[in-house]
C-alpha positions in Angstrom: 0.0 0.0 0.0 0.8 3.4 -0.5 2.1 5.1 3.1 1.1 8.5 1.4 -2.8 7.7 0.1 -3.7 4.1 1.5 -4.0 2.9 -2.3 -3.6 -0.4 -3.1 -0.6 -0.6 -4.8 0.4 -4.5 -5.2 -2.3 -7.8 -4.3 -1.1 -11.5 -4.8 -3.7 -14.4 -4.8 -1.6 -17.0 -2.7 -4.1 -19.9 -3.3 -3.9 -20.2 -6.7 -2.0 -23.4 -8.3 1.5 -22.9 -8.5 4.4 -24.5 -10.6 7.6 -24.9 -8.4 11.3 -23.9 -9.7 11.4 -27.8 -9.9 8.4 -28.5 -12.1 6.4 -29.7 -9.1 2.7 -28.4 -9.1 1.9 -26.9 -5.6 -0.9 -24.9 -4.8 -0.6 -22.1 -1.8 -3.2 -21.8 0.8 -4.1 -20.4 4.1 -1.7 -17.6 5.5 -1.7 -18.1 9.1 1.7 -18.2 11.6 4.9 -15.6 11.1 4.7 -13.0 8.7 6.9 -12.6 5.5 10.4 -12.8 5.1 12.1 -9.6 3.3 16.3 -10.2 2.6 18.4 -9.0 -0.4 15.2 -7.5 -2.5 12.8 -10.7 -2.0 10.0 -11.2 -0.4 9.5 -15.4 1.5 6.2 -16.2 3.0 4.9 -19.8 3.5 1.3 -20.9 1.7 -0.8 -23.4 3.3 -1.9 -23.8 6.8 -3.9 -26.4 8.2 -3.6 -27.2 11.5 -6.9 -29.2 12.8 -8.0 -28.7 9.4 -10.3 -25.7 9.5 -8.3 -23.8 7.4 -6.6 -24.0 3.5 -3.8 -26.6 3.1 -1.1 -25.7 0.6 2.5 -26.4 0.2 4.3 -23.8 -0.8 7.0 -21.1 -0.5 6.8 -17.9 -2.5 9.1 -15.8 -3.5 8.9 -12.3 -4.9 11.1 -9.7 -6.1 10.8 -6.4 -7.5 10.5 -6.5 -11.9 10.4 -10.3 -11.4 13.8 -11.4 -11.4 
């Protein structure tokens, strides 16, 4: 979000199907536990929570960077 107008400026569906650096399909989930991870221009969070099963399973860490790379 923008600090200056509150305006959206960047939303990621985390639950969608995923293919994995190794070619493994994955699917992201429920975010519930720590926050993200931000180091060297990434962003790490974990996809897929479910404890006692009333929540999303998943399996995944995502990564972002800035432009993609």
């Amino acid at each position: 979000m923008d600090t200056a107008s509150g305006k959206v400026l960047w939303d990621e569906d985390t639950t969608q199907p995923l293919t994995t650096v190794n070619r493994v399909a994955a699917h992201g989930g429920s975010l519930n536990g720590s926050g993200p991870a931000i180091a060297n221009g990434m962003i790490y969070t974990v996809s897929g929570y479910a404890m006692w099963n009333k929540w999303m399973p998943g399996n995944v860490l995502i990564a972002w960077s800035v432009g993609g790379k």
